[in-house]
Biopython code that builds the backbone (N, CA, C, O; Angstrom):
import numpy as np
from Bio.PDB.StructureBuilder import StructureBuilder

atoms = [
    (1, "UNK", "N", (-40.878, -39.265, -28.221)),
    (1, "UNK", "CA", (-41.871, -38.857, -27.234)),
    (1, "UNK", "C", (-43.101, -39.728, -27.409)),
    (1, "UNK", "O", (-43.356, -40.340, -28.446)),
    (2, "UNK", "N", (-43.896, -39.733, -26.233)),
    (2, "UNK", "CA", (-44.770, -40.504, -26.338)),
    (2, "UNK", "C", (-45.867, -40.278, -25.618)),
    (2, "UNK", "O", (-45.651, -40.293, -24.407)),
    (3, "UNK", "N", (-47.031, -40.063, -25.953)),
    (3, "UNK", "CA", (-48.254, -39.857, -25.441)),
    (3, "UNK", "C", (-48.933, -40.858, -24.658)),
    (3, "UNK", "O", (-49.076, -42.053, -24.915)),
    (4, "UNK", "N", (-49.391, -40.095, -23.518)),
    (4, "UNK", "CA", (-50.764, -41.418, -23.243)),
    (4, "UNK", "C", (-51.973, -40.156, -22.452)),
    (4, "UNK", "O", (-51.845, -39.132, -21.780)),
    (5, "UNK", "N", (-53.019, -40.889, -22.959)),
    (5, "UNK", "CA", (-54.140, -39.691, -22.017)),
    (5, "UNK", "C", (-55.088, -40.593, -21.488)),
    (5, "UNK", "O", (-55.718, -41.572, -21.889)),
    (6, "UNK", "N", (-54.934, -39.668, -20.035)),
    (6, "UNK", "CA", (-55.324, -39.847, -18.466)),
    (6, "UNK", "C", (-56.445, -38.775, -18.327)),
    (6, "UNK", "O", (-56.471, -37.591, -18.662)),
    (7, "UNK", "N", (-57.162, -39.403, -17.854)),
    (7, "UNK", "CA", (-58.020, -38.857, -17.245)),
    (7, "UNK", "C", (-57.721, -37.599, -15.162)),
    (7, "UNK", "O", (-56.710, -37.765, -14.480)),
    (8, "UNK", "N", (-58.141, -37.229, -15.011)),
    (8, "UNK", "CA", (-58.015, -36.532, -13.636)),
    (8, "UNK", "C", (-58.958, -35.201, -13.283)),
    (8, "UNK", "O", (-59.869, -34.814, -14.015)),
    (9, "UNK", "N", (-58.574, -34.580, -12.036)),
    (9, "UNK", "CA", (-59.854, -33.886, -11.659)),
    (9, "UNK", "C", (-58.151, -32.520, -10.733)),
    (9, "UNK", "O", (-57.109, -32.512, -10.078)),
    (10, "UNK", "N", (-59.192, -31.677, -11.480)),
    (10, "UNK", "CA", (-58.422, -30.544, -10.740)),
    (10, "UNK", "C", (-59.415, -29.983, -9.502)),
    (10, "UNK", "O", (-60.579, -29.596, -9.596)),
    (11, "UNK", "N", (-58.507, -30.076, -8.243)),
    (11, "UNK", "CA", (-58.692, -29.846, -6.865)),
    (11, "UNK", "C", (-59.103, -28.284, -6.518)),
    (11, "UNK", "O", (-58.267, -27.427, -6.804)),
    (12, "UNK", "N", (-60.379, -27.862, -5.903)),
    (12, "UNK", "CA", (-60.492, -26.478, -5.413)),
    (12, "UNK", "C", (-58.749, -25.907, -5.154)),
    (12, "UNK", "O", (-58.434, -24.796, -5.580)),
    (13, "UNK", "N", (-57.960, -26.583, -4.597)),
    (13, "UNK", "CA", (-56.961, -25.912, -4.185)),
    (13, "UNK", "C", (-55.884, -26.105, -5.445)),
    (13, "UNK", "O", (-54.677, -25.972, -5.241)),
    (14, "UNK", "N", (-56.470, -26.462, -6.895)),
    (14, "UNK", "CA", (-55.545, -26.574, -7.830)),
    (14, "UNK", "C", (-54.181, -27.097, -7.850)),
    (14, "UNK", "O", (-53.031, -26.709, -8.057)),
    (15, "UNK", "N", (-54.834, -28.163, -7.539)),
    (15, "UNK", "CA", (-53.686, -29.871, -7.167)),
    (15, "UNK", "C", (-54.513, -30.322, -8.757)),
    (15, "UNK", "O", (-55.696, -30.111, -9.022)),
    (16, "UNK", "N", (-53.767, -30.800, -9.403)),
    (16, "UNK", "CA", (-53.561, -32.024, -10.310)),
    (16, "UNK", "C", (-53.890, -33.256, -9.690)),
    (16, "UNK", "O", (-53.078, -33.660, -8.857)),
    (17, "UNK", "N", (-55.037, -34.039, -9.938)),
    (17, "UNK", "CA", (-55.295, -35.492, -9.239)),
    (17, "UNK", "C", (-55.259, -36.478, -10.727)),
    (17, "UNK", "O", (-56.271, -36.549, -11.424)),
    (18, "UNK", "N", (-54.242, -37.058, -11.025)),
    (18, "UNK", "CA", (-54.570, -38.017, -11.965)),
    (18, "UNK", "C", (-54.539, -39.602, -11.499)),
    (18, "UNK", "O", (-54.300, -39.743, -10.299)),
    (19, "UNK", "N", (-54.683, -40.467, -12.036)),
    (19, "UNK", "CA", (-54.066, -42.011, -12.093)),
    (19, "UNK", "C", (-53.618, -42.653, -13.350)),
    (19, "UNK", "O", (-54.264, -43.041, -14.323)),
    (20, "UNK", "N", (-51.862, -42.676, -12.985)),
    (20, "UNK", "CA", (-51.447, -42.862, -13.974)),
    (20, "UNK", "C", (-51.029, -44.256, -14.079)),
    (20, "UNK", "O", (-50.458, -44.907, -13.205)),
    (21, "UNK", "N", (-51.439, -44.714, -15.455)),
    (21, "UNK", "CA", (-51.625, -46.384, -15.977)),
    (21, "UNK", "C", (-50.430, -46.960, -15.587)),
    (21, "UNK", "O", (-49.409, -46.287, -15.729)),
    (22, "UNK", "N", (-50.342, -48.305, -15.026)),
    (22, "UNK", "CA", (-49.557, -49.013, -15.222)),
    (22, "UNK", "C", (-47.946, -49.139, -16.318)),
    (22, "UNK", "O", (-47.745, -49.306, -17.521)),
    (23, "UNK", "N", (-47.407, -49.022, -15.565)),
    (23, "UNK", "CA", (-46.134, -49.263, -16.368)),
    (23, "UNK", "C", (-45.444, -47.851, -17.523)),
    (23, "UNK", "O", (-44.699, -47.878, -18.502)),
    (24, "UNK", "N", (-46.145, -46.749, -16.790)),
    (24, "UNK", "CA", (-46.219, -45.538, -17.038)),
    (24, "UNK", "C", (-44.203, -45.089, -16.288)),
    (24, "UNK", "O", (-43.933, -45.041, -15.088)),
    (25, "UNK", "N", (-43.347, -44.884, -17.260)),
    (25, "UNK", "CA", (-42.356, -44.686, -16.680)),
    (25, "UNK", "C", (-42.139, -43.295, -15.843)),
    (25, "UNK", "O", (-42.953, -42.373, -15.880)),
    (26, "UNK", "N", (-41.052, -43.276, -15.162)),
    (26, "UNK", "CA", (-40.550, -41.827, -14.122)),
    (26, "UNK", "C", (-39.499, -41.436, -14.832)),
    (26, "UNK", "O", (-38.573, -42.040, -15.373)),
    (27, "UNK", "N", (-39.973, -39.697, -14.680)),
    (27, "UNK", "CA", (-39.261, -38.811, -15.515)),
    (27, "UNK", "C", (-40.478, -37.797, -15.896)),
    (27, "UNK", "O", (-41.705, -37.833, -15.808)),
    (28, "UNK", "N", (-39.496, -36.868, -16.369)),
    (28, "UNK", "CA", (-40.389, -35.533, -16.622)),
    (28, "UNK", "C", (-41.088, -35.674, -17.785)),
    (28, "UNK", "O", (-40.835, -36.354, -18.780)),
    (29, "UNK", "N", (-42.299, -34.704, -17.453)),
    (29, "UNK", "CA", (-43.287, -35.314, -18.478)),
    (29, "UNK", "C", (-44.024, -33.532, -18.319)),
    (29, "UNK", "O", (-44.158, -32.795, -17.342)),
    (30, "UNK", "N", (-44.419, -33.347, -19.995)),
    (30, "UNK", "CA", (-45.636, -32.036, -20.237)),
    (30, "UNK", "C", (-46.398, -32.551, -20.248)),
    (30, "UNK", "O", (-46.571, -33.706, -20.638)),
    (31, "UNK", "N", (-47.557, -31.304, -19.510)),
    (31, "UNK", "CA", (-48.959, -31.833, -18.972)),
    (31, "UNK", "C", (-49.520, -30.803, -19.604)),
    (31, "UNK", "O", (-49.035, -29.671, -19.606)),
    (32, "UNK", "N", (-50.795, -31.202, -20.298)),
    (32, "UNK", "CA", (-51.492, -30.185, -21.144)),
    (32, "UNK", "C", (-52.980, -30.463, -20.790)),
    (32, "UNK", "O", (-53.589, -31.530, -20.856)),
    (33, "UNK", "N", (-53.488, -29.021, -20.328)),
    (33, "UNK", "CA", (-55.187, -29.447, -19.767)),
    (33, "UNK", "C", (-56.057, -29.238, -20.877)),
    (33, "UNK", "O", (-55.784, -28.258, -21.570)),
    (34, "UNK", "N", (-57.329, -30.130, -21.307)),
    (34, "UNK", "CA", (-57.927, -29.384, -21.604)),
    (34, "UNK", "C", (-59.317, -29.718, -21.116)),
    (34, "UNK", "O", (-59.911, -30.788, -21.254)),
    (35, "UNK", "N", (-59.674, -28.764, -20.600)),
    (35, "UNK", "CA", (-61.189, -28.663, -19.950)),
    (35, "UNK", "C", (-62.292, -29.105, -20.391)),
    (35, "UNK", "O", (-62.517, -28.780, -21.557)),
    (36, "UNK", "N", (-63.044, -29.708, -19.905)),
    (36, "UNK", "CA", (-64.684, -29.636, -20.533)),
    (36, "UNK", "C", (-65.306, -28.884, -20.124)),
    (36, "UNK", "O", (-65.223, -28.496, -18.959)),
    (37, "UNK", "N", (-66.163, -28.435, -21.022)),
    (37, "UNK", "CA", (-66.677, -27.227, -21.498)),
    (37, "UNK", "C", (-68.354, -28.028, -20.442)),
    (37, "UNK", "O", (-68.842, -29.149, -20.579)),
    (38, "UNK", "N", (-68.839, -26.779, -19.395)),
    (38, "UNK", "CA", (-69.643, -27.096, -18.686)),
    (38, "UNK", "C", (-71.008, -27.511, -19.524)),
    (38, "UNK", "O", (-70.881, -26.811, -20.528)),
    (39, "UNK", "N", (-72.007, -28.110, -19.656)),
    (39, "UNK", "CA", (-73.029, -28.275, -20.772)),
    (39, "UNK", "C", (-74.337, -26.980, -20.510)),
    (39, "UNK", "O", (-75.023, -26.716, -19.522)),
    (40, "UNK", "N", (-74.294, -26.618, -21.346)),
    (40, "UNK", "CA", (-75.282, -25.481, -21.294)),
    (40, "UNK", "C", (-76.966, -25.898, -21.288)),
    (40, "UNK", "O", (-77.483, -26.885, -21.812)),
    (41, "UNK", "N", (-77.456, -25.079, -20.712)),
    (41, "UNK", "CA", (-78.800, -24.998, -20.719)),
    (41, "UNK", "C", (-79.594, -25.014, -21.813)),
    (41, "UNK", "O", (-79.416, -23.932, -22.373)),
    (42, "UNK", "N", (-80.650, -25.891, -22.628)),
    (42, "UNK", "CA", (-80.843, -25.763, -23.646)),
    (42, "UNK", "C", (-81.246, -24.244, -23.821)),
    (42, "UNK", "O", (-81.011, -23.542, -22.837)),
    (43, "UNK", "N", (-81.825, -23.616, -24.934)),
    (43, "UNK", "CA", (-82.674, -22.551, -24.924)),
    (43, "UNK", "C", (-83.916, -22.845, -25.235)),
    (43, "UNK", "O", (-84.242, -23.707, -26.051)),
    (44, "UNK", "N", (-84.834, -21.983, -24.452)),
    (44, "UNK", "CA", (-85.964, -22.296, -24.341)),
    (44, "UNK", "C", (-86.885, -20.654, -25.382)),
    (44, "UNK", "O", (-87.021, -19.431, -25.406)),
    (45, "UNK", "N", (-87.358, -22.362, -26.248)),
    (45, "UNK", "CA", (-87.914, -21.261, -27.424)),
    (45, "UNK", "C", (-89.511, -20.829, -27.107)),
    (45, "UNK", "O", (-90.471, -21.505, -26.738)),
    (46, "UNK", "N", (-89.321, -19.002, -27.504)),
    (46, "UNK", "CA", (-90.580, -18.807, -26.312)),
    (46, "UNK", "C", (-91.324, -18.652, -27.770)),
    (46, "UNK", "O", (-90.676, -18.338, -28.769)),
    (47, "UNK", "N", (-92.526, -18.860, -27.802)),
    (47, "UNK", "CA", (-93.576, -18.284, -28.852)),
    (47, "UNK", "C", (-93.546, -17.085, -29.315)),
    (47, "UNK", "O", (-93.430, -16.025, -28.701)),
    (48, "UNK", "N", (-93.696, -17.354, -30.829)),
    (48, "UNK", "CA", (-93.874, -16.458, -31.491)),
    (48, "UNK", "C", (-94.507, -14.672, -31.453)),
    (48, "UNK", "O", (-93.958, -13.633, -31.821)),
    (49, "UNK", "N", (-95.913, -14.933, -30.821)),
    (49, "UNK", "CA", (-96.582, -14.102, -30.236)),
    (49, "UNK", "C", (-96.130, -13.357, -28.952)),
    (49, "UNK", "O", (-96.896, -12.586, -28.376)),
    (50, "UNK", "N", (-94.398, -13.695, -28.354)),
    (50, "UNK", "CA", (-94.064, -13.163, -27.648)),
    (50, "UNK", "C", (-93.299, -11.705, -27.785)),
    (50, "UNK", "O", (-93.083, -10.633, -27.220)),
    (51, "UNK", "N", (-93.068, -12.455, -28.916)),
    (51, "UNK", "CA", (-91.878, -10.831, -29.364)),
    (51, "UNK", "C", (-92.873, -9.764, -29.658)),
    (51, "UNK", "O", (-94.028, -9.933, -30.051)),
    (52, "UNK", "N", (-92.226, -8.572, -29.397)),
    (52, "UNK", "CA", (-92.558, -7.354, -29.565)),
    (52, "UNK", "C", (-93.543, -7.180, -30.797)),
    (52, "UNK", "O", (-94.766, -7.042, -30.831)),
    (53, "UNK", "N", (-92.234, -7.253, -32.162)),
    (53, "UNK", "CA", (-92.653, -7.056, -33.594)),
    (53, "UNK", "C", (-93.960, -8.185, -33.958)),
    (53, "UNK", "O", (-94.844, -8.089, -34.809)),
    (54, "UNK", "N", (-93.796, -8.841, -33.352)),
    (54, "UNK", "CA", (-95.393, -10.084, -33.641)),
    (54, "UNK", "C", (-96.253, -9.478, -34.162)),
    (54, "UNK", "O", (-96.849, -8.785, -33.338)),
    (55, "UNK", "N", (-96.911, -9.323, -35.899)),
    (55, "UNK", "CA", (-98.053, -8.606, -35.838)),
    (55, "UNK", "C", (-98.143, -7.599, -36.158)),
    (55, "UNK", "O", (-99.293, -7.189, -36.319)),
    (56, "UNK", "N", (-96.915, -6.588, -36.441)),
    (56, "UNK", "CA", (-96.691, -5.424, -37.065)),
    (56, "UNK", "C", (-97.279, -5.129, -37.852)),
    (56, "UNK", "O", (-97.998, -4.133, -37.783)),
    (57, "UNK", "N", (-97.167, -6.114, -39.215)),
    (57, "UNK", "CA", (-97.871, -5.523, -40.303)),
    (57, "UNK", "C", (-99.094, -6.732, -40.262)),
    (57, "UNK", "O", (-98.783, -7.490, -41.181)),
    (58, "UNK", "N", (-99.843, -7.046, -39.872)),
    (58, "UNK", "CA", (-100.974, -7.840, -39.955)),
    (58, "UNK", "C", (-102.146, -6.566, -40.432)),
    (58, "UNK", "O", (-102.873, -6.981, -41.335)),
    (59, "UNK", "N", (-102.431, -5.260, -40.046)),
    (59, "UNK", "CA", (-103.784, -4.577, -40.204)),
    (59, "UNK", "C", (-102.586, -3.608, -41.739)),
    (59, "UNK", "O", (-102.552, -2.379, -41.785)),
    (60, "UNK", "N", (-101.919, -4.344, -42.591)),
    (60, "UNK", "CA", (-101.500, -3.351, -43.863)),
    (60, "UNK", "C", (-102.038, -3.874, -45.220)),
    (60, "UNK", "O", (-101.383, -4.790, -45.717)),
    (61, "UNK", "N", (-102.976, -3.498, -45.803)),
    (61, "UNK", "CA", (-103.627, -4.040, -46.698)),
    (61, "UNK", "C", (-102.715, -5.061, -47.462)),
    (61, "UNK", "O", (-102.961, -6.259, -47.607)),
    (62, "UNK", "N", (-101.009, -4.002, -48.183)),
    (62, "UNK", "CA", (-100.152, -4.796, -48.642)),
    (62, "UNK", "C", (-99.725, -6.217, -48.324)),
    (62, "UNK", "O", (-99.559, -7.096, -49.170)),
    (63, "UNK", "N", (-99.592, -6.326, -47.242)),
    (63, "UNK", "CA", (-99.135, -7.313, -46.197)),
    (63, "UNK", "C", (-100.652, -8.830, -46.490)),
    (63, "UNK", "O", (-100.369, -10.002, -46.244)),
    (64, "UNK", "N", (-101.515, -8.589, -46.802)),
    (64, "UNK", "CA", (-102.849, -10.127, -46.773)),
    (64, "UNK", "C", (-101.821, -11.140, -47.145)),
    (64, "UNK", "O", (-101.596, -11.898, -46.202)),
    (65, "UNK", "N", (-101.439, -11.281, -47.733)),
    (65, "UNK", "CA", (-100.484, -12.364, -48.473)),
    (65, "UNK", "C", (-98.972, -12.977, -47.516)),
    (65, "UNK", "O", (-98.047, -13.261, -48.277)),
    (66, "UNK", "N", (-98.838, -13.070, -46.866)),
    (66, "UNK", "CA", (-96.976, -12.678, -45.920)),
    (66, "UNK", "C", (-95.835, -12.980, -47.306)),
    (66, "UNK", "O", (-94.934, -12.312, -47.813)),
    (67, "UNK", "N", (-96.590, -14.730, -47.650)),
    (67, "UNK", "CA", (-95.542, -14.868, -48.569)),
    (67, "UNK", "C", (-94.964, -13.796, -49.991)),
    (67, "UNK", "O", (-93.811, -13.539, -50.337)),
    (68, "UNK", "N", (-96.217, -13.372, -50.548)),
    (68, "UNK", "CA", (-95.936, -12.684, -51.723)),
    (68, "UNK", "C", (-95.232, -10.880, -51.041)),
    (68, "UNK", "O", (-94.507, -10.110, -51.671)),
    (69, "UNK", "N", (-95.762, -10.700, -49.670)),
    (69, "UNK", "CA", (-94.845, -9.668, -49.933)),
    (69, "UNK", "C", (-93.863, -9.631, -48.987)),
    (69, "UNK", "O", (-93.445, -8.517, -48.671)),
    (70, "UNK", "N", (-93.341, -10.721, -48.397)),
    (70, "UNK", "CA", (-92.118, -11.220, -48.200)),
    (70, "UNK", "C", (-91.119, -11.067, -48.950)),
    (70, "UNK", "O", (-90.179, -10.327, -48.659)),
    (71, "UNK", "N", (-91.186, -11.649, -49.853)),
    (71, "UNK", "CA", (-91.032, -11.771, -51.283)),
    (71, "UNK", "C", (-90.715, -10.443, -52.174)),
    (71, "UNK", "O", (-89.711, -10.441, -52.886)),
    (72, "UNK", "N", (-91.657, -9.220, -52.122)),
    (72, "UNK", "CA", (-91.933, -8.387, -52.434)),
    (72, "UNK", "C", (-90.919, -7.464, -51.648)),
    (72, "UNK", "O", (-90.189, -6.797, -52.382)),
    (73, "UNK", "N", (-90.752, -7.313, -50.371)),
    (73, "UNK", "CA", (-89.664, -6.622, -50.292)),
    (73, "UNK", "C", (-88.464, -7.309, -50.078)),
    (73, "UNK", "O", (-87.517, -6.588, -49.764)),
    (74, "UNK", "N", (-88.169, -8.955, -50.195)),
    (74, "UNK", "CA", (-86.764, -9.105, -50.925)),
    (74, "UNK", "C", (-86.094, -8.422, -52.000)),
    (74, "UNK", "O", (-84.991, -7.875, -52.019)),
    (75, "UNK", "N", (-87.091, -8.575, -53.015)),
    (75, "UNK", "CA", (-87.062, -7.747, -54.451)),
    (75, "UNK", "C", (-86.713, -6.569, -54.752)),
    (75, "UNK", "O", (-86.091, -6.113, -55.711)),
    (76, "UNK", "N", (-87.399, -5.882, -53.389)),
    (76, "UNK", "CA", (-86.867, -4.164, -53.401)),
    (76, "UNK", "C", (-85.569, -4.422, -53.151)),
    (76, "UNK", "O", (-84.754, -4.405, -54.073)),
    (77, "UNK", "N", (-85.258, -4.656, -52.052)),
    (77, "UNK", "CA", (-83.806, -5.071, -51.138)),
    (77, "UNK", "C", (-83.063, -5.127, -52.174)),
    (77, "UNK", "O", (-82.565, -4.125, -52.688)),
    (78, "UNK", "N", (-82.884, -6.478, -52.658)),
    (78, "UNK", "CA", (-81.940, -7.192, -54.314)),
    (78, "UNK", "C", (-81.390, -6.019, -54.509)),
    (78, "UNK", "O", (-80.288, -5.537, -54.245)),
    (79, "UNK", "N", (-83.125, -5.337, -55.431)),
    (79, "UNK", "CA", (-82.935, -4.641, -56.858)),
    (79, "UNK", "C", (-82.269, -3.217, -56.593)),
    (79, "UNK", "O", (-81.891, -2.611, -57.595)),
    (80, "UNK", "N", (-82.085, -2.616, -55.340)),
    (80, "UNK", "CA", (-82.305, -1.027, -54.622)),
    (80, "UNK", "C", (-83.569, -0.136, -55.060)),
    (80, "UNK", "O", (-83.716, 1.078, -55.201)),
    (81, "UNK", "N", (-84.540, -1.400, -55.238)),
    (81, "UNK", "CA", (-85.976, -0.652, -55.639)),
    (81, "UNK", "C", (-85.993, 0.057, -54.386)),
    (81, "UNK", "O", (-86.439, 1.151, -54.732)),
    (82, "UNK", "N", (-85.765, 0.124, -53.026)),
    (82, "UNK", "CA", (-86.326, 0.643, -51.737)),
    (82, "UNK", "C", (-85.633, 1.964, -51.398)),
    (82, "UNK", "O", (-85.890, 2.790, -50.522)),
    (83, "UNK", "N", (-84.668, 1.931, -52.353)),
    (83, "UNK", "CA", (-84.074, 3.664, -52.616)),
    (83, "UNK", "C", (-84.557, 4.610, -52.869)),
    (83, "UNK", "O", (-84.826, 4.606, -54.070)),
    (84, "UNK", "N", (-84.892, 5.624, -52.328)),
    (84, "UNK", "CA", (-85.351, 6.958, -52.610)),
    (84, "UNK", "C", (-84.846, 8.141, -53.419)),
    (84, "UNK", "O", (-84.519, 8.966, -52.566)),
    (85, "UNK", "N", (-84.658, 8.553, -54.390)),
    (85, "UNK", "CA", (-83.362, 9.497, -54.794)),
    (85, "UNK", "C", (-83.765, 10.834, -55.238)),
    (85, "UNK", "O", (-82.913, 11.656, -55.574)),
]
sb = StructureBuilder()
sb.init_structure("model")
sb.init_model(0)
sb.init_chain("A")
sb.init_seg("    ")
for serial, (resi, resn, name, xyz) in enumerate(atoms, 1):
    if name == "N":
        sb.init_residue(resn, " ", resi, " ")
    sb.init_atom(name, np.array(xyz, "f"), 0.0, 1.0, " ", f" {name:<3s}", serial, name[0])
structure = sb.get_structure()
């Protein structure tokens, strides 16, 4: 068996349109599609200050720092310090 890949355009009325190369012999042949994938829209990154949560904890005394108590409740998280029992 032997491969060759062709390019073509499938028809609103789902006709197969190819052009097949030169010296391409006759006889039955499997045809396998595979589509391109339409290109998507980038996403459009909206600001920060848009989301809801923006700012939540900005007026929590704990919170002056973001990094250290970022940080600070990783630690709970980890450790199950944030467990109640």
């Amino acid at each position: 068996m032997q491969a060759v890949r062709v390019r073509g355009q499938v028809t609103a009325g789902r006709q197969l349109e190819v052009a097949l190369p030169a010296g391409c012999p006759a006889g039955e042949v499997d045809v396998i599609l595979l589509y391109q994938q339409p290109a998507r829209a980038p996403r459009r990154h909206r600001p920060a200050g848009h989301h809801p949560g923006f700012g939540m904890w900005r007026d929590r005394p704990e919170a002056q720092d973001p990094a250290e108590f970022a940080a600070h409740l990783r630690r709970m998280v980890e450790t199950g310090g944030d467990r109640r029992g």
